[in-house]
N, CA, C and O atoms as a GROMACS GRO file, in nm:
protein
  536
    1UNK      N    1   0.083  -0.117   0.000
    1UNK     CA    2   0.000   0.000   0.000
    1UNK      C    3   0.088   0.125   0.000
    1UNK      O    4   0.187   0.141   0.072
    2UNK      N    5   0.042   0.204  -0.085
    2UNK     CA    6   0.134   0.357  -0.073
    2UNK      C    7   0.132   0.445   0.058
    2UNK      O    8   0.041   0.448   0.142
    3UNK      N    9   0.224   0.501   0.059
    3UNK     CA   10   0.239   0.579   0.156
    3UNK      C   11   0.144   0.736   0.149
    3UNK      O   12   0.066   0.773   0.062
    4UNK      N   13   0.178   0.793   0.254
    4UNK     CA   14   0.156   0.933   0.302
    4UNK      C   15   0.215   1.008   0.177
    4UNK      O   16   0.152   1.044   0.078
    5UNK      N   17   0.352   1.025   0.205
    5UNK     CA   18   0.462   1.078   0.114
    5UNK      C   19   0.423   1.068  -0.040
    5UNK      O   20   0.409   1.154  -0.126
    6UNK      N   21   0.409   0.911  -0.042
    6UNK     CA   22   0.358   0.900  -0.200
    6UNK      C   23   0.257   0.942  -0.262
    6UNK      O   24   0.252   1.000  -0.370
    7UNK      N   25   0.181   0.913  -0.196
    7UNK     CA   26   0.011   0.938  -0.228
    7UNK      C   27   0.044   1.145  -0.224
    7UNK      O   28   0.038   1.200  -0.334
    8UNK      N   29   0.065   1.207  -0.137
    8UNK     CA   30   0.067   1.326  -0.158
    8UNK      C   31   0.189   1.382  -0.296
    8UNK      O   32   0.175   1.490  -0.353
    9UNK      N   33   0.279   1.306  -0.320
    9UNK     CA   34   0.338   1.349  -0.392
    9UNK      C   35   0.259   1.326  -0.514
    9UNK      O   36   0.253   1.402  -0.611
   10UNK      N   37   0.211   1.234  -0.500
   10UNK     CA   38   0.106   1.181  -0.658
   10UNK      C   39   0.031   1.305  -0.699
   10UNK      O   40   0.033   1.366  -0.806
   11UNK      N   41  -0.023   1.323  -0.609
   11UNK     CA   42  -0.188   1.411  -0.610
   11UNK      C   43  -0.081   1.557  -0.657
   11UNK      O   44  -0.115   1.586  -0.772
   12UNK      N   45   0.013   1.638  -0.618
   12UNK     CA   46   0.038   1.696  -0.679
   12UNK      C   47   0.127   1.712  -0.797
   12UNK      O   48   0.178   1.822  -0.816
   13UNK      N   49   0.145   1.640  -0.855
   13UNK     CA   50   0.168   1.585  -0.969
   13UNK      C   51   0.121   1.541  -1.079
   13UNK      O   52   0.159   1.437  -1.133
   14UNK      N   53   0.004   1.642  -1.138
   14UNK     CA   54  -0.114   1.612  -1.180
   14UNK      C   55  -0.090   1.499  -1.339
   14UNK      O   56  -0.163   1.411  -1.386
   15UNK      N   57   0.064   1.562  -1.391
   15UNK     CA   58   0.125   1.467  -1.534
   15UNK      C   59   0.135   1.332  -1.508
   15UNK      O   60   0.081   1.238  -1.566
   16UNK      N   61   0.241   1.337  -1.375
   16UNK     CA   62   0.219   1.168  -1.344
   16UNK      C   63   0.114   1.092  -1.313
   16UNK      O   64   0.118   0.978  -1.360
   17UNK      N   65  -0.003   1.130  -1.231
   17UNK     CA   66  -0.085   1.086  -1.195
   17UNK      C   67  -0.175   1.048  -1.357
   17UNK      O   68  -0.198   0.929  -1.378
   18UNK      N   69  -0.209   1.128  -1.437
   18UNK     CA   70  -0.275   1.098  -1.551
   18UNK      C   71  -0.161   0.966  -1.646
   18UNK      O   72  -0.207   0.862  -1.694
   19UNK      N   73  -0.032   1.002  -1.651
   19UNK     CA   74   0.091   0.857  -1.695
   19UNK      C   75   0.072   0.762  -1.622
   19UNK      O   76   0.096   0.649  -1.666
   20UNK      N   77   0.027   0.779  -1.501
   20UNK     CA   78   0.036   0.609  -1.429
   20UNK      C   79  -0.127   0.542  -1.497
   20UNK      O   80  -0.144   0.429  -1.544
   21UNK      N   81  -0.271   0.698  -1.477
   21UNK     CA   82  -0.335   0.598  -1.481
   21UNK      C   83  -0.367   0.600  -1.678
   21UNK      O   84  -0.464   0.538  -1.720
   22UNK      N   85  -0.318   0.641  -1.731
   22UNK     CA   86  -0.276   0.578  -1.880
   22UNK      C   87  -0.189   0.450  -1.913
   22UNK      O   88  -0.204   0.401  -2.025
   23UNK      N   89  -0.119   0.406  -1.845
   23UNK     CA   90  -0.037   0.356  -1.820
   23UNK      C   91  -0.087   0.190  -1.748
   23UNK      O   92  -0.034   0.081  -1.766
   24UNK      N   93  -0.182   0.219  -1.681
   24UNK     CA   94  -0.256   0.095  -1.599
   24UNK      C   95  -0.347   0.034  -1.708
   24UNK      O   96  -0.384  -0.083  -1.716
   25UNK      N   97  -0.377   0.145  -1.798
   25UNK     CA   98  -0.514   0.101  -1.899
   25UNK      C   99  -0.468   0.003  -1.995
   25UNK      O  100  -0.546  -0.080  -2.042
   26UNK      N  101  -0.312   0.008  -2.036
   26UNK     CA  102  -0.295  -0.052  -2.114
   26UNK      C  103  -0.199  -0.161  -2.093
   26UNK      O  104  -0.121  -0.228  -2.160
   27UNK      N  105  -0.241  -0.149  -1.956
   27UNK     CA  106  -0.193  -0.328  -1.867
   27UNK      C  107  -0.249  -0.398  -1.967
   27UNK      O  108  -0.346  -0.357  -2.031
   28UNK      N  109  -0.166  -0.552  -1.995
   28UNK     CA  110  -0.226  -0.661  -2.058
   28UNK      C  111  -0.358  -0.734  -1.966
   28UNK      O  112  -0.416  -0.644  -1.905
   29UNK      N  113  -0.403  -0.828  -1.948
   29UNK     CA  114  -0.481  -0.916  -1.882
   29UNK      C  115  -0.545  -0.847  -1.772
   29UNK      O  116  -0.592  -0.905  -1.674
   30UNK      N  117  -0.545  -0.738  -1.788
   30UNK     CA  118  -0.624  -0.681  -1.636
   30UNK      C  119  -0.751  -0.671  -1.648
   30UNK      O  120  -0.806  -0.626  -1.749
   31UNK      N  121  -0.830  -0.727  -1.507
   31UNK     CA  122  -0.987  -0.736  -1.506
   31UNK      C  123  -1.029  -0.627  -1.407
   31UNK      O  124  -1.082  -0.664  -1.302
   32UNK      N  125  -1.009  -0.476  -1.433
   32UNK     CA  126  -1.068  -0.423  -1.395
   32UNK      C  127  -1.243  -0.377  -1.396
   32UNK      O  128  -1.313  -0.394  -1.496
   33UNK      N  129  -1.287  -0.324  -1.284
   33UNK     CA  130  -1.441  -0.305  -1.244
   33UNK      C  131  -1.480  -0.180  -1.366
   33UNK      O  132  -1.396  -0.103  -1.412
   34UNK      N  133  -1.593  -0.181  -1.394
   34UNK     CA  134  -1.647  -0.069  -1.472
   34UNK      C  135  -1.607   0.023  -1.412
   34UNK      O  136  -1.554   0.114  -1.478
   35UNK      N  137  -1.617   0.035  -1.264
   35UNK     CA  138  -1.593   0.152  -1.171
   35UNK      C  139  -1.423   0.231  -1.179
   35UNK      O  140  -1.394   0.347  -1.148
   36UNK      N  141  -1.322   0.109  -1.238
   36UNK     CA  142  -1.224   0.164  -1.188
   36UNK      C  143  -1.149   0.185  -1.312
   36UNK      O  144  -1.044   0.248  -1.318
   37UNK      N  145  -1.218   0.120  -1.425
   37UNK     CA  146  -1.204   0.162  -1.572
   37UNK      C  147  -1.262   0.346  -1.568
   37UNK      O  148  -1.211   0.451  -1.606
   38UNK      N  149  -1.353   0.320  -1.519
   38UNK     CA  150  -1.418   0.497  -1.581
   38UNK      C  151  -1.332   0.578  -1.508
   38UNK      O  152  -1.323   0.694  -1.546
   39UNK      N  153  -1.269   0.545  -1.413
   39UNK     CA  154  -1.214   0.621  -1.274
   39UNK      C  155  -1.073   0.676  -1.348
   39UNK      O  156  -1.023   0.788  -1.347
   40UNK      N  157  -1.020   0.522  -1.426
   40UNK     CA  158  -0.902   0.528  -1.467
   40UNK      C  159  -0.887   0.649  -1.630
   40UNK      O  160  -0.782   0.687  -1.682
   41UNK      N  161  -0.993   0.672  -1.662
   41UNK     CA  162  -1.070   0.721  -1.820
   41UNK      C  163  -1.073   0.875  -1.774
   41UNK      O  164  -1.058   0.976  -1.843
   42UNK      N  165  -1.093   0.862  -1.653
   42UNK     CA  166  -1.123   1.033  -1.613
   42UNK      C  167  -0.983   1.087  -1.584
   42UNK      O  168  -0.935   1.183  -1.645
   43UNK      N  169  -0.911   1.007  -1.469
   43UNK     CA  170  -0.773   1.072  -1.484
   43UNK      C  171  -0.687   1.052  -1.558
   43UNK      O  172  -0.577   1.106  -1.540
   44UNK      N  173  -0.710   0.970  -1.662
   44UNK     CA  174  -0.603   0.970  -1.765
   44UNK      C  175  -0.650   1.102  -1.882
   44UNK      O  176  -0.565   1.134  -1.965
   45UNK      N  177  -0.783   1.173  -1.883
   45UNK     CA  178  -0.801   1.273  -1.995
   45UNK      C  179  -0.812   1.383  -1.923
   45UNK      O  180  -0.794   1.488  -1.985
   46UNK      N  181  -0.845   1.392  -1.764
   46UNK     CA  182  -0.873   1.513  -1.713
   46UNK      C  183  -0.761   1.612  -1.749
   46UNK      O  184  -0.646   1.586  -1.711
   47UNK      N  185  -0.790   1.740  -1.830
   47UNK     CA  186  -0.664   1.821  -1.813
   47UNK      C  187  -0.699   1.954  -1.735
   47UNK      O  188  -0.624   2.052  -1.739
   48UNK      N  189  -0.812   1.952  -1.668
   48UNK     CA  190  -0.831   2.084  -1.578
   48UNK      C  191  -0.827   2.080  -1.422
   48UNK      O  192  -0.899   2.139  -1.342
   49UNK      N  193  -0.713   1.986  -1.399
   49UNK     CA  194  -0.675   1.964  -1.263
   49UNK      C  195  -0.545   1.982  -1.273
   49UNK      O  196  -0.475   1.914  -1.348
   50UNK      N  197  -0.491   2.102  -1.175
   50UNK     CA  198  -0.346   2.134  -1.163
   50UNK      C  199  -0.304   2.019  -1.034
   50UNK      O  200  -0.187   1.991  -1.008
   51UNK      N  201  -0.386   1.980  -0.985
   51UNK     CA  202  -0.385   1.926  -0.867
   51UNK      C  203  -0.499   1.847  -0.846
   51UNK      O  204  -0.615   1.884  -0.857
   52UNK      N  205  -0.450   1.711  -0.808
   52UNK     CA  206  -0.568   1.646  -0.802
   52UNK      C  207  -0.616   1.545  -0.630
   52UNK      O  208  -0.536   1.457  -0.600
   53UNK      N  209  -0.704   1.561  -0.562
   53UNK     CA  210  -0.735   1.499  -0.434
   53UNK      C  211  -0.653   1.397  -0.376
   53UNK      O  212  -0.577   1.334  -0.450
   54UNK      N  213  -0.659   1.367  -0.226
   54UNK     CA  214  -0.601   1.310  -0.157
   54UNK      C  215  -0.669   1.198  -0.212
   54UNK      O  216  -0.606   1.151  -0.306
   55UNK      N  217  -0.752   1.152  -0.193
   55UNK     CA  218  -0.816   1.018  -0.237
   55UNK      C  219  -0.846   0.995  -0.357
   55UNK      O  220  -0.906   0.888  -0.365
   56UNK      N  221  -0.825   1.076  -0.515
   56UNK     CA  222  -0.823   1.039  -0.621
   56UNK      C  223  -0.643   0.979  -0.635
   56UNK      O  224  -0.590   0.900  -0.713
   57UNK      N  225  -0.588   1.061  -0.515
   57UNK     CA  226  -0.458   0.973  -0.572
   57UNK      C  227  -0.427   0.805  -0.507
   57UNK      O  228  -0.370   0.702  -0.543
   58UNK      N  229  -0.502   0.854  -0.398
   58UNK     CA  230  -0.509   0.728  -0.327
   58UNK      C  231  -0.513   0.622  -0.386
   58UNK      O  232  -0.420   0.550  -0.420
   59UNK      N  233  -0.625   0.610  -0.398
   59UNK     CA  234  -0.762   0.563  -0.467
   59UNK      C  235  -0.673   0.469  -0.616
   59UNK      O  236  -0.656   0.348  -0.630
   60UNK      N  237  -0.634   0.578  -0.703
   60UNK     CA  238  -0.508   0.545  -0.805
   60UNK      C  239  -0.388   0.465  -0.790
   60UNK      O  240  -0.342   0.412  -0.891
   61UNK      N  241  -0.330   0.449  -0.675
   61UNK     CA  242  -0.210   0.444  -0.620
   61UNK      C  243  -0.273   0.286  -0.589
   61UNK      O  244  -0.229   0.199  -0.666
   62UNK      N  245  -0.367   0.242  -0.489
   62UNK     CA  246  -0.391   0.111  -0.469
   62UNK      C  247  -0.465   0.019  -0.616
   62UNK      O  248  -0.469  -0.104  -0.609
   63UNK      N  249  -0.530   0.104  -0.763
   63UNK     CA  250  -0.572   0.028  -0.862
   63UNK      C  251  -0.406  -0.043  -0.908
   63UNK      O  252  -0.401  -0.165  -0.925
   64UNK      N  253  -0.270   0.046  -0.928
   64UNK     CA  254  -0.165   0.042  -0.935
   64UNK      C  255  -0.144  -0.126  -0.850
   64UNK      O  256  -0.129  -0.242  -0.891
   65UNK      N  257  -0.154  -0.056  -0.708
   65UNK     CA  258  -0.068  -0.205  -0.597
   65UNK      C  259  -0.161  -0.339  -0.670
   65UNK      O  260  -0.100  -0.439  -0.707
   66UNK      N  261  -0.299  -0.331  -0.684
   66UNK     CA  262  -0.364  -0.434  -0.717
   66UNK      C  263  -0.313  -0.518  -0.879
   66UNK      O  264  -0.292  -0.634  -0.915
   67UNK      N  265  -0.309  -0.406  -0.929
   67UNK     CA  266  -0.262  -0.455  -1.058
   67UNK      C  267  -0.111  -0.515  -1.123
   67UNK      O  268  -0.105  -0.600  -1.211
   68UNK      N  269   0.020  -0.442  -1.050
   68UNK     CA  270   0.104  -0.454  -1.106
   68UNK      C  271   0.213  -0.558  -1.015
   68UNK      O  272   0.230  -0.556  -0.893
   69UNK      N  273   0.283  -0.657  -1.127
   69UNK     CA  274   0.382  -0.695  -1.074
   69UNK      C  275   0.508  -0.628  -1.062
   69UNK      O  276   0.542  -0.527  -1.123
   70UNK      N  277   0.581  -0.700  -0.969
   70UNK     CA  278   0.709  -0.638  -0.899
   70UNK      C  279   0.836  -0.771  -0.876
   70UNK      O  280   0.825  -0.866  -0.798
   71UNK      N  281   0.923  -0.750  -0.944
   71UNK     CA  282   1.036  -0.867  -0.934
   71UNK      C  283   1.172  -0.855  -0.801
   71UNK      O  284   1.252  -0.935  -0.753
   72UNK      N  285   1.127  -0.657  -0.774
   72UNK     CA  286   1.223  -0.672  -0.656
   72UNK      C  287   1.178  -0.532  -0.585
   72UNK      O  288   1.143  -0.425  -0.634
   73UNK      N  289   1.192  -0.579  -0.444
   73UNK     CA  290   1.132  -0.522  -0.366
   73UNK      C  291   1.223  -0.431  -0.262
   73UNK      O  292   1.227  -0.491  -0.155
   74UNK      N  293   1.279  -0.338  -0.258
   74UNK     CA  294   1.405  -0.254  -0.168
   74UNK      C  295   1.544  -0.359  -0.160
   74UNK      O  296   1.612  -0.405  -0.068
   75UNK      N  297   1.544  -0.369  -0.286
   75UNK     CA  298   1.663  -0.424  -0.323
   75UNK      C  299   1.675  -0.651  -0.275
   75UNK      O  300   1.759  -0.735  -0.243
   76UNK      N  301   1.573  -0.644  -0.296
   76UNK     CA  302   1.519  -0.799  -0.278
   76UNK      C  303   1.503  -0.872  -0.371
   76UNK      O  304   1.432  -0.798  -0.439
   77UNK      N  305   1.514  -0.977  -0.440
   77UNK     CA  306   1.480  -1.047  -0.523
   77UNK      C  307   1.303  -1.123  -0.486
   77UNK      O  308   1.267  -1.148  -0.371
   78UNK      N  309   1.234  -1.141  -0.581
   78UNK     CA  310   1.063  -1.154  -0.530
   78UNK      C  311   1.170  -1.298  -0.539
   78UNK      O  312   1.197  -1.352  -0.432
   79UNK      N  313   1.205  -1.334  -0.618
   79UNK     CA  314   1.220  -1.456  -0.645
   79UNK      C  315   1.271  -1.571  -0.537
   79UNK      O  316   1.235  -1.679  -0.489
   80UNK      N  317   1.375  -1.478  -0.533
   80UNK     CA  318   1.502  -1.565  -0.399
   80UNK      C  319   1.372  -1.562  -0.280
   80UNK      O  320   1.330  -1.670  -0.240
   81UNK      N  321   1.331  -1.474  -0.242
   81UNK     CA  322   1.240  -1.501  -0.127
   81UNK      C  323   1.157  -1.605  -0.157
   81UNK      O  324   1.141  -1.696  -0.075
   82UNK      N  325   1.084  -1.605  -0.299
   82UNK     CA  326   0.952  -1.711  -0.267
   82UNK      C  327   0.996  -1.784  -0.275
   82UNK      O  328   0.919  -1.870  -0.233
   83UNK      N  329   1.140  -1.857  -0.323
   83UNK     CA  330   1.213  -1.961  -0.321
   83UNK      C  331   1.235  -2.023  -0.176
   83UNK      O  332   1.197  -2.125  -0.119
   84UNK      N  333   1.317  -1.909  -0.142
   84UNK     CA  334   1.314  -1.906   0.026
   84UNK      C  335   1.208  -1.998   0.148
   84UNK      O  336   1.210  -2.091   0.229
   85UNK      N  337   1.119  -1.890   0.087
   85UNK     CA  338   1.000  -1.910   0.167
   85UNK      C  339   0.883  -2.058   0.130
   85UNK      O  340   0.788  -2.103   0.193
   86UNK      N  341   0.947  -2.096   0.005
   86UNK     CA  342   0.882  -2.217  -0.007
   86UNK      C  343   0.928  -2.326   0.016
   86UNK      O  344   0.853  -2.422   0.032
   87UNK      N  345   1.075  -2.337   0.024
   87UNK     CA  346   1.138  -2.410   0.086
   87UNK      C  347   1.122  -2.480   0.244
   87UNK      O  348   1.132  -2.595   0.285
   88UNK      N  349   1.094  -2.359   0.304
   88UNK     CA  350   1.102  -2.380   0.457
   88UNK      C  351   0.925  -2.311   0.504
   88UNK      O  352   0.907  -2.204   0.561
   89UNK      N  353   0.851  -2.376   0.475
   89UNK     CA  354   0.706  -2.306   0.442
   89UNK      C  355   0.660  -2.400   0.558
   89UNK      O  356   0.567  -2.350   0.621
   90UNK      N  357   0.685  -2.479   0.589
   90UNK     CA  358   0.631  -2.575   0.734
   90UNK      C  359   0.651  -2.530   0.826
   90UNK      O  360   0.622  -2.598   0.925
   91UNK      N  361   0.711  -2.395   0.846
   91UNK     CA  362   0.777  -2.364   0.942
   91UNK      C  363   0.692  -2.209   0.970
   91UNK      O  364   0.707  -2.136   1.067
   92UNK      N  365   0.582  -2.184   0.829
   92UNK     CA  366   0.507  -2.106   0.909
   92UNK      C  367   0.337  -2.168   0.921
   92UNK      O  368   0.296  -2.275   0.876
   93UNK      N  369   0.277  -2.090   0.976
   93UNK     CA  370   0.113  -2.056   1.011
   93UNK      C  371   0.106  -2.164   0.887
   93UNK      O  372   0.180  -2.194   0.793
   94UNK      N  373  -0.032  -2.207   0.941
   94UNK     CA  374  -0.144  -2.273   0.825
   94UNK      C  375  -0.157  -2.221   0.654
   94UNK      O  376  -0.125  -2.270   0.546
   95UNK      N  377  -0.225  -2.088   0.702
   95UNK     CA  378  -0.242  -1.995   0.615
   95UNK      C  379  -0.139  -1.922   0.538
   95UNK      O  380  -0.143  -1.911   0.416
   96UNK      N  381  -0.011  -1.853   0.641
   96UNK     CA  382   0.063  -1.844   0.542
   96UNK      C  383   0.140  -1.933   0.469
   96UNK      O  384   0.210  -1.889   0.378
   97UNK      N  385   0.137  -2.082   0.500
   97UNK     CA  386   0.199  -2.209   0.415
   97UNK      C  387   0.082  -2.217   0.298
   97UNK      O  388   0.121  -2.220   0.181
   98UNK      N  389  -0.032  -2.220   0.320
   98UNK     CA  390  -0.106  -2.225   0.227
   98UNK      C  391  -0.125  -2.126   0.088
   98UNK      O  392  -0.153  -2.143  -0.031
   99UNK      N  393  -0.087  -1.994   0.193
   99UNK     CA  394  -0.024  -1.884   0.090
   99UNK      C  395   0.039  -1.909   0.009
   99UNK      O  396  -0.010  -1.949  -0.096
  100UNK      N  397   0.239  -1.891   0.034
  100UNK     CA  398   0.301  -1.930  -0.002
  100UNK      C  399   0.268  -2.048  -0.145
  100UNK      O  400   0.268  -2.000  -0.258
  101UNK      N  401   0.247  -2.162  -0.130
  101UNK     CA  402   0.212  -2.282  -0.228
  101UNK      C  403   0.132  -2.192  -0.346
  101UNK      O  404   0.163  -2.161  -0.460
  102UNK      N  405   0.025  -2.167  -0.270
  102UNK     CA  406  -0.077  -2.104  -0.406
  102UNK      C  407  -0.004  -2.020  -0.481
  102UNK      O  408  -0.013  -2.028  -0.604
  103UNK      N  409   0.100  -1.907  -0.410
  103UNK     CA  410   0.156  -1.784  -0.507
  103UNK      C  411   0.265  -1.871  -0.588
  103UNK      O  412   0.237  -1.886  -0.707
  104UNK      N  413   0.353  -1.916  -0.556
  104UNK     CA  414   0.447  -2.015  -0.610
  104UNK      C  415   0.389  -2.132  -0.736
  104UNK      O  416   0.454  -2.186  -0.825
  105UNK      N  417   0.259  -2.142  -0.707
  105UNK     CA  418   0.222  -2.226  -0.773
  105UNK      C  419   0.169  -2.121  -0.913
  105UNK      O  420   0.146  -2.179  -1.019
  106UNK      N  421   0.154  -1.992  -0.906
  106UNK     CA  422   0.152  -1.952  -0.996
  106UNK      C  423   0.227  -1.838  -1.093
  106UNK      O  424   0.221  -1.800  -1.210
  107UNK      N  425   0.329  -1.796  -0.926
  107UNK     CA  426   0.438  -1.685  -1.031
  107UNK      C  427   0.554  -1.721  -0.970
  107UNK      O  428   0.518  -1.747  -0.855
  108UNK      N  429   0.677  -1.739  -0.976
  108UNK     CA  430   0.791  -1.768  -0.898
  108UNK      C  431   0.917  -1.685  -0.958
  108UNK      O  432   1.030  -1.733  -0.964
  109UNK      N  433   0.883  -1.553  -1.002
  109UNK     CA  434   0.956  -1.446  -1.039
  109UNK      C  435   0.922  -1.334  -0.983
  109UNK      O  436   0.989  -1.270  -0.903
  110UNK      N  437   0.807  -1.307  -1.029
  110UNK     CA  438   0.708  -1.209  -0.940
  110UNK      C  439   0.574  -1.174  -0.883
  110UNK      O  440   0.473  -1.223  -0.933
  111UNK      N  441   0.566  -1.098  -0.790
  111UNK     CA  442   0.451  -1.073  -0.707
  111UNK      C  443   0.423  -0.940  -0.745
  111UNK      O  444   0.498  -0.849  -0.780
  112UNK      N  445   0.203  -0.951  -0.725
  112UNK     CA  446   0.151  -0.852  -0.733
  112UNK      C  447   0.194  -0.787  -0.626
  112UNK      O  448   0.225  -0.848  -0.524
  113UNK      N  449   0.203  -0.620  -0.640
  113UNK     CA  450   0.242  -0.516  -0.567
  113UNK      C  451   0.194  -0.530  -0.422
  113UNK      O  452   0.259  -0.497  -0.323
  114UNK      N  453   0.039  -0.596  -0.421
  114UNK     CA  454  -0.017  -0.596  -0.292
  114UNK      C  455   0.012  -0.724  -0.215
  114UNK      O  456  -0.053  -0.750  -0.114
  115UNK      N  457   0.078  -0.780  -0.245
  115UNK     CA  458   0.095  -0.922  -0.202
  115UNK      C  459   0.266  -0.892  -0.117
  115UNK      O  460   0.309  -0.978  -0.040
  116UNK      N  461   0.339  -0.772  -0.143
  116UNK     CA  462   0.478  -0.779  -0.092
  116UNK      C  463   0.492  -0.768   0.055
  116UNK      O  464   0.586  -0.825   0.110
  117UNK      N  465   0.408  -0.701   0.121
  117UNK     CA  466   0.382  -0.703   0.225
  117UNK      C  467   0.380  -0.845   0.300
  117UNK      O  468   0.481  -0.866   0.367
  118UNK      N  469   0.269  -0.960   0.299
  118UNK     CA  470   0.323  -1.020   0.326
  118UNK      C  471   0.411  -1.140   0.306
  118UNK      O  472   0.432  -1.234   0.382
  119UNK      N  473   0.451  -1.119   0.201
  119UNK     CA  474   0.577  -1.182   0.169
  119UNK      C  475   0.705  -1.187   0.239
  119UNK      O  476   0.750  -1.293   0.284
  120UNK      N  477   0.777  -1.047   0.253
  120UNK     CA  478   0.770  -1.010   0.333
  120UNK      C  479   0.781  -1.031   0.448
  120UNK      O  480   0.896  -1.011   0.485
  121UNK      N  481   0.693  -1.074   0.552
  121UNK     CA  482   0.592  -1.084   0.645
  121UNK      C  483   0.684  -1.246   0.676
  121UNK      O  484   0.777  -1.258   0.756
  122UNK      N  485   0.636  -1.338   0.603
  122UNK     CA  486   0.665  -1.437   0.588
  122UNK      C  487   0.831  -1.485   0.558
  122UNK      O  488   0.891  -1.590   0.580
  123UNK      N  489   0.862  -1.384   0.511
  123UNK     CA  490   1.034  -1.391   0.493
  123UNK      C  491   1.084  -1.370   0.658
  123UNK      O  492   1.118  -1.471   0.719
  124UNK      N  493   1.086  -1.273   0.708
  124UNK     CA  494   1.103  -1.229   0.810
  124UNK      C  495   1.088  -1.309   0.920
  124UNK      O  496   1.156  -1.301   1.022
  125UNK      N  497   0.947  -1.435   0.884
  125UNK     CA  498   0.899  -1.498   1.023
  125UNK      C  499   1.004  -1.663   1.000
  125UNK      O  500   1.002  -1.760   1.076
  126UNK      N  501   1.114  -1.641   0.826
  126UNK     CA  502   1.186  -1.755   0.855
  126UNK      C  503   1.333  -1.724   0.840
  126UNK      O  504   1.433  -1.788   0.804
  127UNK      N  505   1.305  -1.580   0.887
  127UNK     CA  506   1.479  -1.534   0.928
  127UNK      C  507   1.580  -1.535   0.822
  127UNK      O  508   1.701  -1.560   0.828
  128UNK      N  509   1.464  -1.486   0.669
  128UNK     CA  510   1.572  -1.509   0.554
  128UNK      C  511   1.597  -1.367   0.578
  128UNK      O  512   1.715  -1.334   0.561
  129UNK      N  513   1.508  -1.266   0.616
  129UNK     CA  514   1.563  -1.103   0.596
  129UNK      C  515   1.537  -1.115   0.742
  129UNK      O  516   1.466  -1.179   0.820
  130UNK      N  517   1.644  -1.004   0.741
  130UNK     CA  518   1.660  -0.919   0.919
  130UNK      C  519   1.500  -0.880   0.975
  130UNK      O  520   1.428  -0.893   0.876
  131UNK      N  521   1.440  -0.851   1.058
  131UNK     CA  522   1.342  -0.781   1.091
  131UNK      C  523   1.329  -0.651   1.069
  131UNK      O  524   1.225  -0.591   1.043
  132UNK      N  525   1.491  -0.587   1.083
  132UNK     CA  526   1.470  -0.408   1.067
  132UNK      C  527   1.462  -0.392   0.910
  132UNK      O  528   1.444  -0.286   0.850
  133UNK      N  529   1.480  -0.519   0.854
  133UNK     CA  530   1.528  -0.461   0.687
  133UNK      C  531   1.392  -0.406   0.586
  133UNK      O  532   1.296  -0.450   0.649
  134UNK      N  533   1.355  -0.358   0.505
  134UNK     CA  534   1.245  -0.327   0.467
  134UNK      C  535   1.134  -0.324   0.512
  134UNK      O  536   1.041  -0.285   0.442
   0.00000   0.00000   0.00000
């Protein structure tokens, strides 16, 4: 999920904000909602916003986390971790072992944006990354 920092830097940034969500539209395979297609249609043509809302960037910023993959994460490999983490996956929770399997079972390069967290999460709980590190 984006930050404070980000999300406000977005919103005033009215060029980037319309490039990202131009940019999302012409994601391959994406099943976006009518809702977040029209959402995405408005800020990609709006040109009478020098500045655009805390929650239109928001709002933008998480269609982004939902949609896009990511191969490395503050200098992380997605990979080496889910490798990592699938290796030694008995060693966490139910759920996140069950995690783990399912994502592996379908990307083992990279993870959707919203998924790094707990990845992550799960790296951390098998002592492949430090706790203070990302």
């Amino acid at each position: 999920m984006a930050d404070w920092r980000e999300i406000d830097r977005t919103r005033k940034d009215p060029e980037a904000l319309r490039a990202l969500a131009k940019r999302l539209l012409t994601l391959p395979n994406q099943e976006f909602t009518e809702w977040e297609t029209a959402f995405l249609e408005s800020i990609s043509f709006d040109r009478g916003n020098d500045e655009f809302t805390t929650r239109q960037s928001e709002k933008l910023l998480q269609i982004r986390d939902d949609a896009e993959y990511i191969s490395t994460f503050h200098g992380f490999s997605v990979k080496i971790l889910l490798g990592g983490c699938y290796q030694a996956r008995l060693d966490l929770s139910e759920a996140d072992e069950a995690w783990i399997k399912e994502i592996c079972g379908k990307h083992t390069t990279s993870i959707k944006r919203k998924h790094i967290g707990r990845l992550m999460h799960c790296a951390r709980e098998l002592n492949l990354i430090e706790h203070e590190m990302a």
